[in-house]
N, C-alpha and C positions, 0 to 999 in steps of 0.2 A: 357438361357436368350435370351428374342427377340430383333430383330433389335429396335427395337422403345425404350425400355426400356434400351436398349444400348446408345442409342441418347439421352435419354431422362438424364441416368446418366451422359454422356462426358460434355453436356449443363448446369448442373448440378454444376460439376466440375468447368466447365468453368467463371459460375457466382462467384460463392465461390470466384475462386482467383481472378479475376479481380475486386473483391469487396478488400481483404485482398491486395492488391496491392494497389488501392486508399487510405484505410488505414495509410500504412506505407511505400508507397514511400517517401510521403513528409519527412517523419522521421529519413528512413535508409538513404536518402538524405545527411543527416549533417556529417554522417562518412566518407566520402570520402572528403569534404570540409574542414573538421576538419586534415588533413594533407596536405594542403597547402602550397607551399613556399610564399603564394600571401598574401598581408595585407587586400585585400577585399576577400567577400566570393562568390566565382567564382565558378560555375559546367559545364564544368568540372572542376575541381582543377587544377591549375600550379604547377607541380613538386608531390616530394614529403618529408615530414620531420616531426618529433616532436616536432618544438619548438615551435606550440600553447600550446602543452598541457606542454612543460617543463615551458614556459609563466603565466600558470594559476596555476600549481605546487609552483612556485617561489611567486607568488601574494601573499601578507599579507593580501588582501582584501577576496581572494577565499580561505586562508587557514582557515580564522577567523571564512567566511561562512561554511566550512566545518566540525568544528570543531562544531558550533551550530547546524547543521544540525544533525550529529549523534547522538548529544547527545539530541536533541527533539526527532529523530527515534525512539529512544534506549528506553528511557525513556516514550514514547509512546507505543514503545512493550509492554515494561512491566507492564506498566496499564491495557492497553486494553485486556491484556493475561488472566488475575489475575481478571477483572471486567466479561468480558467478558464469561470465561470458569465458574465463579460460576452464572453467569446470564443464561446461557445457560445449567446447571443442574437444575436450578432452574425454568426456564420455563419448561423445559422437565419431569420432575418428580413430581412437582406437582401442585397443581388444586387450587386456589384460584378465586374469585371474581375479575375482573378485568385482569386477566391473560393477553388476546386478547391485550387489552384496553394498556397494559405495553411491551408484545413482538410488538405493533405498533410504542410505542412508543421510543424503543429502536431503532428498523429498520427505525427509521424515514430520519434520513440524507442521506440515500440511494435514496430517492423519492423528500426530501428539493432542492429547486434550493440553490446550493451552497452559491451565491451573495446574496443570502436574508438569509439564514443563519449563513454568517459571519460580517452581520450589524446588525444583533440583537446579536451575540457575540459581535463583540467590544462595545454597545452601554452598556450592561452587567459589562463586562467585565472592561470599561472604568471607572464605578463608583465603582467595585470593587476595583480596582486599580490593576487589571491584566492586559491590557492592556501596552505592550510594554515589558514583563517580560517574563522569560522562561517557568515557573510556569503555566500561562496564555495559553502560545501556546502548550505547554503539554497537559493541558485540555482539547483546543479546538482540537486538531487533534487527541485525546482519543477518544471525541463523535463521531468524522468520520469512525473512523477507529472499535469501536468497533461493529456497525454491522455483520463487517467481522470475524471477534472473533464467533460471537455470533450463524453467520449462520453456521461456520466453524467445529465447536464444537457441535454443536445439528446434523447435519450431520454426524458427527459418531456416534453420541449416539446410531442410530440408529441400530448401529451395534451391542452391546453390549449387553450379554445375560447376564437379571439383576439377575438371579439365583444365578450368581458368587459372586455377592456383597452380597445375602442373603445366602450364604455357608462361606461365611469369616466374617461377622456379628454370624451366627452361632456357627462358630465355636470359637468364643467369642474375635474377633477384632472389634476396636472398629471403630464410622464412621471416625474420620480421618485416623487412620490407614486403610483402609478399601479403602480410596479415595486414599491413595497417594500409597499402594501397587499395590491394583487390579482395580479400573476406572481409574487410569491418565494413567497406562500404556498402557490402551485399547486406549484410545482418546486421548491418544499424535500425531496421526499423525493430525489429525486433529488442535489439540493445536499449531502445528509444521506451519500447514497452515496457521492459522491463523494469528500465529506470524508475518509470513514472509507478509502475508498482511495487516499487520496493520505499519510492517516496511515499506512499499512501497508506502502506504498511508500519510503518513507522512511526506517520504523520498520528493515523486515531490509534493507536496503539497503546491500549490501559491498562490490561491482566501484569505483563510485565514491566512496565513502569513503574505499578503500584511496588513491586517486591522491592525496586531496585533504585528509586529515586528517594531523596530526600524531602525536609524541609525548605532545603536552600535550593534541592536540584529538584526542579518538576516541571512535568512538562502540562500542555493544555489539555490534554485528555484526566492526567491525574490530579488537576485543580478542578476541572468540572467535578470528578467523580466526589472530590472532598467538600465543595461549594453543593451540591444536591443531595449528602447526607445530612448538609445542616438545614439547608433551604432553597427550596426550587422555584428563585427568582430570575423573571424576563431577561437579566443580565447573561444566566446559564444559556437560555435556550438563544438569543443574541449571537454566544459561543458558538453552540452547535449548528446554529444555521454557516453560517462562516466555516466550521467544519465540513459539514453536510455539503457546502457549493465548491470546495477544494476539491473535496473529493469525486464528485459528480464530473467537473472540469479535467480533473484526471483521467474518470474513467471515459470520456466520450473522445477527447485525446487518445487513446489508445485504439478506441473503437478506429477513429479516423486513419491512426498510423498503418494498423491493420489492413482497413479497408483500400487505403493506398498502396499497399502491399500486395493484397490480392491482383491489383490492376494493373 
């Protein structure tokens, strides 16, 4: 290796992290603030202790949000898993008219600026009479999230040698026995990924929340957002840290399922 292409990688390097630092300083930020003894949120932090987060533990407000949060997650996995993984054998296998026209259409929320895709949900949504219901926001964080399903799952297809499906059809099983012996268990990890991003999608999910939740229904993203218009106490950032480690946990998870995949 030469000097220059030595320099040219440390520079390299160099850019990378001071890019990934801008990033997530602001972010990794709130974890040290979130154990505070201080009632304001000070960096560096005064002291140190748990009772923000035993604070928002004890809250009937942030239990009620958390209780609706997982169960929109949850319930949002399991749509977008189940919509998702047959959308993405189904683009991948076979050939219809419009094909293009339907995998655009499914990947769309990925390129949709969010704010203009959750005022044409709630305006939707509003005469359906989903708006403000669980039902409703299950829906809309299914369409978000199932792209990720969708890329997730046709990304392994590609791995899959369809010979095996046409030896167990052969050998006279039938397509669902077929799908649920020998293709799920090939593109589970993928399935696996997906899931966990359509859970994480869902999880910090606030633009549409905000349109589509209530008073009574909300979830932990749209009580933070409503708790930091009024006041940005150690309790919030408590939250976010707790958020922030979900979702981190998620995504290294996926890194790993991947990385197991490859191998």
């Amino acid at each position: 290796m030469t000097a220059s292409s030595t320099i040219a990688r440390v520079v390299f390097w160099l850019a990378v992290c001071a890019v990934a630092a801008f990033l997530l300083l602001p972010t990794v930020v709130i974890i040290p603030i979130s154990f505070t003894t201080a009632a304001n949120t000070l960096f560096p932090p005064v002291g140190f202790s748990f009772k923000w987060y035993r604070t928002v533990i004890e809250d009937p407000a942030w239990q009620t949000a958390t209780i609706t949060s997982l169960k929109v997650a949850l319930l949002t996995m399991a749509c977008s898993v189940t919509l998702g993984t047959a959308a993405a054998l189904a683009l991948f296998r076979s050939q219809f008219i419009g094909k293009t026209a339907v995998r655009a259409l499914i990947l769309s929320p990925l390129v949709t600026p969010l704010i203009v895709l959750a005022i044409g949900v709630f305006m939707v949504f509003s005469r359906w009479g989903l708006a403000g219901t669980l039902v409703g926001l299950v829906i809309a964080d299914t369409v978000l999230a199932l792209p990720f399903v969708v890329v997730s799952v046709t990304a392994t297809l590609y791995t899959v040698n369809p010979n095996l499906e046409l030896a167990s059809l052969g050998l006279g099983a039938g397509p669902w026995r077929t799908f649920r012996r020998v293709t799920l268990p090939l593109i589970l990890p993928g399935v696996v990924a997906g899931a966990i991003f359509a859970f994480i999608t869902s999880w910090d999910e606030v633009v549409m929340a905000i349109f589509l939740t209530t008073a009574s229904l909300r979830t932990i993203p749209v009580l933070v957002w409503s708790q930091v218009r009024a006041e940005i106490s150690p309790a919030v950032a408590a939250v976010g840290s707790i958020l922030f480690v979900i979702s981190a946990l998620g995504m290294a998870a996926v890194r790993l399922i991947l990385r197991d995949e490859q191998r």
